[in-house]
Legacy VTK file of the C-alpha trace (Angstrom):
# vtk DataFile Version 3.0
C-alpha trace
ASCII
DATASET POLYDATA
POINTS 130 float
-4.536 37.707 5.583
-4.757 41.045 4.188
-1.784 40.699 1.691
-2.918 37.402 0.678
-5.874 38.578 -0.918
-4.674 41.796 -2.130
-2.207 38.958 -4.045
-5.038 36.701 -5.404
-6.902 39.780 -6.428
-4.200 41.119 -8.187
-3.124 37.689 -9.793
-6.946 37.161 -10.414
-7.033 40.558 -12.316
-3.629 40.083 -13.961
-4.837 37.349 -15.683
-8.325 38.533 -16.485
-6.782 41.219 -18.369
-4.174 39.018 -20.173
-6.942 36.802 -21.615
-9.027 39.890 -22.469
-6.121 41.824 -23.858
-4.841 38.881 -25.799
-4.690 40.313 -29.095
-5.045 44.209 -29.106
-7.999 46.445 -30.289
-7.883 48.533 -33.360
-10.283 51.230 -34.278
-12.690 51.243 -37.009
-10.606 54.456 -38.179
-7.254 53.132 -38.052
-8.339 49.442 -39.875
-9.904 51.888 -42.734
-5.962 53.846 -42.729
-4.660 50.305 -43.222
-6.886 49.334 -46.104
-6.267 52.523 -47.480
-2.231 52.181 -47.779
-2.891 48.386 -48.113
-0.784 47.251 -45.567
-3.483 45.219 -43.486
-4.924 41.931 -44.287
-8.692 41.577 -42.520
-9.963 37.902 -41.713
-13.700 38.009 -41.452
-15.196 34.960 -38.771
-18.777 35.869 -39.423
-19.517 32.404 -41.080
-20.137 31.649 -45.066
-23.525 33.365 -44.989
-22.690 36.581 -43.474
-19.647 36.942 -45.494
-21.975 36.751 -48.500
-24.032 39.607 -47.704
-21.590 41.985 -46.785
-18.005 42.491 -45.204
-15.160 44.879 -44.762
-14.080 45.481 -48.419
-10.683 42.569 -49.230
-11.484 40.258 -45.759
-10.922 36.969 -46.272
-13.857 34.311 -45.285
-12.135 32.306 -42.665
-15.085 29.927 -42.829
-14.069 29.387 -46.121
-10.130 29.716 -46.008
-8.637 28.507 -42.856
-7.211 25.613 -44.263
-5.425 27.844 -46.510
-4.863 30.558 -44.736
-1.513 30.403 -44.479
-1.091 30.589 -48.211
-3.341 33.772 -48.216
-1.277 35.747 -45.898
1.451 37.819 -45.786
5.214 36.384 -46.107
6.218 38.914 -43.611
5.703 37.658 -40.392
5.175 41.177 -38.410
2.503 42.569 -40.881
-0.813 43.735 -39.524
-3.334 41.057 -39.581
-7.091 41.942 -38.435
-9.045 39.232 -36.925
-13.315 40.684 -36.449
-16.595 38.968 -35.694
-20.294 40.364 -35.162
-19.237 42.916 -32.574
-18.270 43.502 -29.246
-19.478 40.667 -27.192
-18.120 38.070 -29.956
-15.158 36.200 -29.616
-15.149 34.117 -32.590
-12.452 36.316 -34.021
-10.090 34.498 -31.463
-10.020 31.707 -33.826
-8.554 33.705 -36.805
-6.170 35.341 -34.376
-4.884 32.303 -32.577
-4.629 30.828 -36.338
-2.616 33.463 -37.901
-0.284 33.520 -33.990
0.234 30.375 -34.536
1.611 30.762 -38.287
4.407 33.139 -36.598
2.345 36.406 -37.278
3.296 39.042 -34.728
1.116 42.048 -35.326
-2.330 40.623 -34.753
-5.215 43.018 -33.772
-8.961 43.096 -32.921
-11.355 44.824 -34.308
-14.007 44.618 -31.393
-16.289 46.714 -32.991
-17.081 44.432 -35.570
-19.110 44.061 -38.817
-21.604 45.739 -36.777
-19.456 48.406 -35.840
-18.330 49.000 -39.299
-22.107 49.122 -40.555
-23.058 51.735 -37.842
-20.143 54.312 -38.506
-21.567 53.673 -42.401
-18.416 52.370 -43.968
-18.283 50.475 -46.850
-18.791 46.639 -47.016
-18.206 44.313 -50.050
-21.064 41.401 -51.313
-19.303 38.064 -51.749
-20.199 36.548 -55.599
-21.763 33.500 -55.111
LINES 1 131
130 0 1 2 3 4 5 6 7 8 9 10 11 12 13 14 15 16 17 18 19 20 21 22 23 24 25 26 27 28 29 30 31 32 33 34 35 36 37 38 39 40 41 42 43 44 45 46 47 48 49 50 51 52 53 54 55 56 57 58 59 60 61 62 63 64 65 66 67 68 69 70 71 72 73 74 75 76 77 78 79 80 81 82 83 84 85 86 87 88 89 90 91 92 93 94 95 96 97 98 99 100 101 102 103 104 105 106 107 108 109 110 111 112 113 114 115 116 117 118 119 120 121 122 123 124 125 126 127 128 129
């Protein structure tokens, strides 16, 4: 009885971490390396409104774009793509991930510290026009 639930509490964890680890973190410090070299594209899931008043400088609006999103990123299918939302207890970013996975991208990350993340450790953020 004892190695049966040792198994369904290892299963159980094994796939709490697979859903949780689905698309891996990246650090505010390493996305801001990436933007430097411009080698990363960023999808922002924050919705039209936030997007207007300030995101992480070249993001694309996925509110806006994910119809076309596979015309706004990369041909090559292993780039870094860069999926955030509000912060660390959202999961809307899932939907730009999954998107982009599902276009054949490879290299998809996190960023679970999110817009608000970005806005604590003061980096810059750009103003949408109109």
């Amino acid at each position: 009885m004892k190695k049966i639930l040792a198994l369904v509490t290892a299963i159980a964890f094994a796939a709490t971490s697979a859903m949780a680890g689905e698309f891996p973190d990246i650090s505010i410090e390493e996305l801001e390396t990436h933007i430097k070299k411009g080698d990363v594209t960023v999808i922002d899931v924050n919705g039209a409104s936030s997007y207007k008043k300030g995101h992480i400088p070249g993001a694309i609006n996925f509110a806006k774009a994910k119809k076309e999103l596979k015309g706004l990123l990369p041909k090559n299918k292993d780039a870094l793509i860069v999926a955030y939302c509000g912060g660390p207890s959202c999961s809307a970013y899932q939907s730009a991930a999954k998107a982009a996975t599902k276009l054949g991208y490879t290299n998809v990350k996190h960023l679970s510290a999110g817009i608000s993340g970005w806005l604590k450790a003061e980096k810059k953020t750009e103003k949408a026009a109109n």
